[in-house]
matplotlib code that plots the C-alpha trace (Angstrom):
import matplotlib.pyplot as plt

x = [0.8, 2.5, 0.8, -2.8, -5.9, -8.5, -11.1, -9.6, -6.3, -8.3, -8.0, -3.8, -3.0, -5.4, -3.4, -0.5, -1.7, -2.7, 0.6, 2.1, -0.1, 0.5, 3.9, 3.5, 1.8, 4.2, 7.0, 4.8, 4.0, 1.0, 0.6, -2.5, -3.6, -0.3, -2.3, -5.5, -4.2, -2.5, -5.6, -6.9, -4.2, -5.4, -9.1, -8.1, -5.9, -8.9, -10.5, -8.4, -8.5, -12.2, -12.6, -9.9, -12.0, -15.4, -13.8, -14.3, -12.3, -8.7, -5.5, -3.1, -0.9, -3.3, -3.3, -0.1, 0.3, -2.2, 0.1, 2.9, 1.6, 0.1, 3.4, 5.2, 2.6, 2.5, 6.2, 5.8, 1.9, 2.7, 7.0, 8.2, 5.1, 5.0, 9.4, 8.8, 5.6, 8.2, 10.9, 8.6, 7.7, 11.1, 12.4, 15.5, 18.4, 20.9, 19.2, 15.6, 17.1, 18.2, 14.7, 13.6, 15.8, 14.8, 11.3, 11.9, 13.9, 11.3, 8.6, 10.4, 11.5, 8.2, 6.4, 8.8, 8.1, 4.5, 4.9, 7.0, 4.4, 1.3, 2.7, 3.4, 0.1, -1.9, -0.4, -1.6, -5.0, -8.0, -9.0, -8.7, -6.3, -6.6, -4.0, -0.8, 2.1, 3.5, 1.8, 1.0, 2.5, -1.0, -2.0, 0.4, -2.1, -4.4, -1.1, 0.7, -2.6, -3.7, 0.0, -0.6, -4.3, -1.5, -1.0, -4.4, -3.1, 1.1, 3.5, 3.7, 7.6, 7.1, 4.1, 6.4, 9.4, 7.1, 5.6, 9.2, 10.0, 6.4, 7.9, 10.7, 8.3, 6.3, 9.1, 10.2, 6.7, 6.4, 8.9, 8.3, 6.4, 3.4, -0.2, -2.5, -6.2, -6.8, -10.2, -13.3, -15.8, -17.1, -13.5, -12.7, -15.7, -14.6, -11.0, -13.1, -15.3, -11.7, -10.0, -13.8, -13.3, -9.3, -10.4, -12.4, -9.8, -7.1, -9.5, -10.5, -6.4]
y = [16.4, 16.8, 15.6, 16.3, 14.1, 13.9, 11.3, 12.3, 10.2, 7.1, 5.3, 6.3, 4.6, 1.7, 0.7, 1.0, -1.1, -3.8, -4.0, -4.2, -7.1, -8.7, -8.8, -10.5, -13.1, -13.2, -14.4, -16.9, -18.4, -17.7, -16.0, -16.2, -13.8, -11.2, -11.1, -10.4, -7.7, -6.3, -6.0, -4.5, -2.3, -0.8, -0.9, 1.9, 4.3, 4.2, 6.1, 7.7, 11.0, 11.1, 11.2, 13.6, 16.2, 15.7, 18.0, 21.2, 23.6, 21.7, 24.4, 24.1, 22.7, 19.7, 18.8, 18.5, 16.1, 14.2, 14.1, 13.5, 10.6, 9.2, 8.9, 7.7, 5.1, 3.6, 2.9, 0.6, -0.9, -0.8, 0.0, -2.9, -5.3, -7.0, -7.5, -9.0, -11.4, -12.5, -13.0, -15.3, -17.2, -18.5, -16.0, -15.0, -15.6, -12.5, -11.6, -11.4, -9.0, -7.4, -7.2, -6.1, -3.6, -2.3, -2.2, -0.2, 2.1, 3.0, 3.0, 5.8, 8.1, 7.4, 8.2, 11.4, 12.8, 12.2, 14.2, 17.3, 17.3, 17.1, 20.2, 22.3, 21.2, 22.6, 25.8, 26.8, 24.9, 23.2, 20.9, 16.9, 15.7, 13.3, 11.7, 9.7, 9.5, 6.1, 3.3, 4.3, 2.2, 1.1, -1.1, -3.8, -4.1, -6.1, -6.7, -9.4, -11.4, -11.8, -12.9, -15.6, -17.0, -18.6, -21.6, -22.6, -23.3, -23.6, -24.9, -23.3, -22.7, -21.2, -19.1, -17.5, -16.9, -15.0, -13.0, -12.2, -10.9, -9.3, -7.4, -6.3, -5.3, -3.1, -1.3, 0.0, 1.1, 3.0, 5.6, 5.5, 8.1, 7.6, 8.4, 6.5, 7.8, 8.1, 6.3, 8.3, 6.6, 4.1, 2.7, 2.6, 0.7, -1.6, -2.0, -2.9, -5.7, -7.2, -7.3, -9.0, -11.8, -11.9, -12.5, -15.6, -17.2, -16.2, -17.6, -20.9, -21.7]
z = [22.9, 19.5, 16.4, 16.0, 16.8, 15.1, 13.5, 10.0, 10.9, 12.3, 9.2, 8.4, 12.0, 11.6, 7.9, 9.8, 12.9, 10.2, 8.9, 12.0, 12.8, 9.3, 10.3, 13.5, 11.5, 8.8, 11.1, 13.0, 9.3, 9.0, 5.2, 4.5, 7.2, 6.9, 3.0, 4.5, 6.5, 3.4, 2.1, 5.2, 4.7, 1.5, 2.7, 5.4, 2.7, 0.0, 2.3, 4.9, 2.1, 2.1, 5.6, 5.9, 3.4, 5.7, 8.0, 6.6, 9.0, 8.9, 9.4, 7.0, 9.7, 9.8, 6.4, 5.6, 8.7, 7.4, 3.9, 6.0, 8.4, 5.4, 3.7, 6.5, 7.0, 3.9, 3.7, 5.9, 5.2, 1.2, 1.0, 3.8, 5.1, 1.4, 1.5, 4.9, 3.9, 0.7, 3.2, 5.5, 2.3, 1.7, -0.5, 1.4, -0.8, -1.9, -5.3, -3.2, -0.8, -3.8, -5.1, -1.9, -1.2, -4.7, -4.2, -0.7, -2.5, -5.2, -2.7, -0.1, -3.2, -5.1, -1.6, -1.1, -4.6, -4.2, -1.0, -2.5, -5.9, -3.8, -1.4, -4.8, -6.8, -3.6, -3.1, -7.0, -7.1, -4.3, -7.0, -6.3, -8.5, -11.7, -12.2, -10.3, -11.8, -11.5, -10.1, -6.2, -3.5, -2.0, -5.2, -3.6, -1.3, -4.4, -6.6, -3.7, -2.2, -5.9, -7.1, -4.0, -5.1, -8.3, -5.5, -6.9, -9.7, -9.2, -6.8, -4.0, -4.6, -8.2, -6.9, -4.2, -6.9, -8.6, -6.1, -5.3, -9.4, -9.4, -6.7, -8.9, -11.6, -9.1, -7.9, -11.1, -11.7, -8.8, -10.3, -14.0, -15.2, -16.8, -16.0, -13.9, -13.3, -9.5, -9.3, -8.1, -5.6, -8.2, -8.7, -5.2, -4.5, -7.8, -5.9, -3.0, -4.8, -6.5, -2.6, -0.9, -4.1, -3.2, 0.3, -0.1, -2.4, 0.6, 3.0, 1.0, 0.6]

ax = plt.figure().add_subplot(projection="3d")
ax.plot(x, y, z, "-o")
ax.set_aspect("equal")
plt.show()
């Protein structure tokens, strides 16, 4: 078979299967659920990379498949799924597609830079790295289903116009270049705690 199979790519293929199923829901209406699976989504990538390093004798041939899969899976879980649940919601007029194609633009070239840096920074060092630069695709996966918990307090139409402009803020962030700390296992587990209270607000709604 081509590809390689292993428990370190579990978690890559189950964010994708999420977003796959978000997008079924999406279409049938049902929001609430594609944002729980967008979370989902970004539960599987915050540790796809840990389980990946568990396995101590990976080829080199593995773990840039893993980069690559990775990549290729979060265009659509963090670059496409979120366009599609704003498309679902209404927001379908020409200057959303706009938006939308923006944000996929910025998340692909974001993603493929991420991809070329990451080759380069591990052919001169093993360390983890620090820092992203830019804001990484995967926080949509928090940004969107917290933009939605706004219907608490807003109309449901001017909560989904401004999911659709946050979406235009994102996308330039994906690309500008500044900073961001990647978090370490205490801020992952933070992230986590955020998406479990984002959860029971989706689930309340």
């Amino acid at each position: 078979m081509i590809g390689y199979y292993n428990y370190t790519v579990i978690l890559t293929y189950l964010s994708l299967i999420s977003a796959l199923f978000g997008t079924h829901l999406a279409f049938k209406g049902n929001t609430v659920g594609a944002l729980i699976c967008l979370l989902l989504c970004g539960a599987f990538d915050s540790f796809d990379g840990m389980v990946a390093r568990t396995k101590k004798n990976r080829t080199e041939e593995e773990k840039k498949f893993g980069i690559q899969i990775d990549s290729l899976a979060d265009m659509f879980s963090f670059g496409i799924f979120p366009a599609i649940i704003g498309y679902t919601m209404g927001l379908n007029g020409y200057i959303w597609f706009f938006i939308f194609a923006l944000y996929a633009i910025c998340a692909v070239s974001r993603l493929g830079y991420f991809n070329v840096a990451e080759e380069m920074r591990q052919k001169e060092t093993a360390e983890k790295r620090k820092y992203y630069q830019g804001l990484p695709v995967t926080s949509s996966s928090l940004i969107f289903p917290m933009i939605y918990l706004l219907r608490y307090f807003l109309s449901p139409l001017l909560t989904y116009s401004i999911y659709g402009w946050i979406m235009g803020i994102v996308a330039i962030a994906f690309v500008v270049d500044f900073a961001v700390p990647k978090p370490g296992f205490k801020g992952i587990m933070g992230m986590i705690g955020i998406g479990a209270f984002v959860l029971v607000g989706l689930v309340l709604l």
